[in-house]
C-alpha positions as CSV (number, residue, x, y, z in Angstrom):
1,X,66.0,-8.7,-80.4
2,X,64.0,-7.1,-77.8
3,X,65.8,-6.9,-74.0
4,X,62.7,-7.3,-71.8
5,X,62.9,-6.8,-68.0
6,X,60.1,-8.9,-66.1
7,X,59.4,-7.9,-62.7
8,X,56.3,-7.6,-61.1
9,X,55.8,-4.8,-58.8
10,X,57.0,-5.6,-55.4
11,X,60.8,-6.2,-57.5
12,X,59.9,-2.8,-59.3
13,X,59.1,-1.3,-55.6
14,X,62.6,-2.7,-53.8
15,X,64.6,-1.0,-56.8
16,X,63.1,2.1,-56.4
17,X,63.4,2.2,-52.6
18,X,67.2,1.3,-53.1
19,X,67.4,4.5,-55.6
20,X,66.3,6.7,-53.1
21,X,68.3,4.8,-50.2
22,X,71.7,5.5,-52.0
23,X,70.6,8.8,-53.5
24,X,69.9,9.8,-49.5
25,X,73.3,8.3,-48.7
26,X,75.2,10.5,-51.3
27,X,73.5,13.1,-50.9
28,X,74.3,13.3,-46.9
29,X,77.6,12.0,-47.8
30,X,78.3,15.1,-49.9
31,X,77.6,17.6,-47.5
32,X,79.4,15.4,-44.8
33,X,82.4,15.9,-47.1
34,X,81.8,19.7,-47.5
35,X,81.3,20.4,-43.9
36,X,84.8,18.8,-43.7
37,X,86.6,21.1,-45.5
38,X,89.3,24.1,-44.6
39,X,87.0,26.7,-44.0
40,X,89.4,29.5,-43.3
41,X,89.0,33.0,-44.7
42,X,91.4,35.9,-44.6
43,X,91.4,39.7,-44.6
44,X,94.4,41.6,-46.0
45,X,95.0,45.0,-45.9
46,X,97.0,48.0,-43.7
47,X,97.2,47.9,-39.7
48,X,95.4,51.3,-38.7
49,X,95.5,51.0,-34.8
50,X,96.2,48.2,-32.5
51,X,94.3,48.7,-29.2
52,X,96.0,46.8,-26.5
53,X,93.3,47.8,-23.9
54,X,90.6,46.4,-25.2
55,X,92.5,43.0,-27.9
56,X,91.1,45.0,-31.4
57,X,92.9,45.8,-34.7
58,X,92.3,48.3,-37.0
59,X,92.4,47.4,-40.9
60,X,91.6,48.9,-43.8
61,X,91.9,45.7,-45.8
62,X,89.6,43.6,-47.8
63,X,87.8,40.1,-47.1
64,X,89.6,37.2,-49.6
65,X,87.3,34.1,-50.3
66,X,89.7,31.3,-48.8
67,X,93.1,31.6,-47.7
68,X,95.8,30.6,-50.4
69,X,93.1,30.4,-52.7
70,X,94.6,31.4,-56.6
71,X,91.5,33.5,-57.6
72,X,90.4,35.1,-54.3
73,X,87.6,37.0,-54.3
74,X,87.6,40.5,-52.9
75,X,85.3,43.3,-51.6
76,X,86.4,47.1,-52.0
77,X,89.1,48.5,-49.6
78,X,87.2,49.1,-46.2
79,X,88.2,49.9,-42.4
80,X,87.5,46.4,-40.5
81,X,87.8,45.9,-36.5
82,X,89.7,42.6,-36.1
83,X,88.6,41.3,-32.2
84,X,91.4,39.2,-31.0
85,X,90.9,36.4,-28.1
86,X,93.0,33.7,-26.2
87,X,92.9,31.5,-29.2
88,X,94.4,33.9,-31.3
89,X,97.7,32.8,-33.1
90,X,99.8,35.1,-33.9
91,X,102.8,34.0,-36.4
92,X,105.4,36.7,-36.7
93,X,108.1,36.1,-40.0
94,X,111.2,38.1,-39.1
95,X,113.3,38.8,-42.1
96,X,117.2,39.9,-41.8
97,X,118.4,42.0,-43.9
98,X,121.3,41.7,-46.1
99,X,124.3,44.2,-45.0
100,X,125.4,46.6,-47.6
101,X,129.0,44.5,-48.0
102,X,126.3,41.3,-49.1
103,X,124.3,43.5,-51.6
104,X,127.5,44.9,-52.8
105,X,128.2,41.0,-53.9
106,X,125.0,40.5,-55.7
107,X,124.4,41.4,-59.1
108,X,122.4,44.4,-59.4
109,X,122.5,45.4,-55.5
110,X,119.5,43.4,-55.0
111,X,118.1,41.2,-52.7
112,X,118.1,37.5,-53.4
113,X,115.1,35.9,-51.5
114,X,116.1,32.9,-51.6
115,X,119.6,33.4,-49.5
116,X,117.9,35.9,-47.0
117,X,117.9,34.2,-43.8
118,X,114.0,34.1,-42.4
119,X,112.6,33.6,-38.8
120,X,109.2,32.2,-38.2
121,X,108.5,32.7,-35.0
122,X,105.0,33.3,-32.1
123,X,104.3,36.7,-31.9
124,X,101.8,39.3,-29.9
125,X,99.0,41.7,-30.1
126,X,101.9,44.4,-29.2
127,X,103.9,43.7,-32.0
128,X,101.1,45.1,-34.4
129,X,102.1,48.4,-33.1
130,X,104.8,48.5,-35.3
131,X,103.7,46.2,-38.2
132,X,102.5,48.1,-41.3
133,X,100.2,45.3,-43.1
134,X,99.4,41.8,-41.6
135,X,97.4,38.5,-43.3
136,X,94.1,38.0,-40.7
137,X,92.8,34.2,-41.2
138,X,89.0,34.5,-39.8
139,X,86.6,31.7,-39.8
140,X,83.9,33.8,-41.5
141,X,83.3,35.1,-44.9
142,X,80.8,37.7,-44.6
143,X,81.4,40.6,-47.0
144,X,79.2,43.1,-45.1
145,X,80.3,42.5,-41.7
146,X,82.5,45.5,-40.1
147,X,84.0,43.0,-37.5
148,X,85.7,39.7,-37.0
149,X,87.6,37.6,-34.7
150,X,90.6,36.4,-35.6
151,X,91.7,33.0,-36.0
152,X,95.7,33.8,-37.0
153,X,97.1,36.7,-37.7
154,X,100.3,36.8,-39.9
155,X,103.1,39.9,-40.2
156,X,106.1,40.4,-41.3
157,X,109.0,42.4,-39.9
158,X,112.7,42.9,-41.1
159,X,115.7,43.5,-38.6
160,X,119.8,44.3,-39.9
């Protein structure tokens, strides 16, 4: 048995036209979807100077792919300006140190992570001064560029 489809060719002309119509529809609908997601990138790497004066940040870092990504993809080590503006959020995590008596308590001497007592709190371009590496979240992902502006920039400190 033979399965024979009988349409003449205005029928063969609307199914085609509605082919293209949804194959338009995904394909706008795709890059719709794309356009929609996180597009963060970060930098990572060693605070080198932090200019006050004119909002900039030395690092020697290099450019990840997307930030919290599990297979980042990195350039070599290079010296990058990081321009920093009014919407630049900076999120300082402030971690207290155990006293000698608590690490006296623990097995080993060492620190257990999960007990020590962390801060996340807003920080400031001035605090970079004294900050030895720091997580830049940019909104490009440019290998070759030498500069970029910073949409976050994360640091860690630790205080007794």
């Amino acid at each position: 048995m033979k399965l024979r489809i009988l349409w003449n060719r205005r029928q063969w002309l609307e199914f085609i036209g509605v082919l293209v119509v949804v194959g338009v529809v995904v394909w706008f609908g795709q890059g719709w979807y794309i356009s929609l997601q996180p597009s963060d990138y970060g930098i990572m790497g060693q605070v080198t100077k932090v200019s006050t004066s004119d909002s900039t940040v030395k690092i020697s870092g290099a450019v990840m792919r997307k930030v919290g990504a599990t297979d980042p993809e990195t350039t070599s080590q290079k010296e990058l300006t990081i321009l920093v503006n009014a919407n630049t959020k900076f999120v300082k995590t402030v971690v207290h140190r155990p006293s000698k008596e608590e690490l006296a308590k623990t097995e080993g001497g060492l620190w257990d992570m999960s007990k020590v007592k962390t801060e996340i709190i807003s920080g400031q371009l001035s605090d970079l001064i004294s900050v030895s590496s720091a997580i830049v979240k940019v909104s490009t992902n440019n290998p070759t560029r030498a500069s970029y502006t910073a949409i976050e920039i994360d640091y860690y400190t630790i205080v007794d």
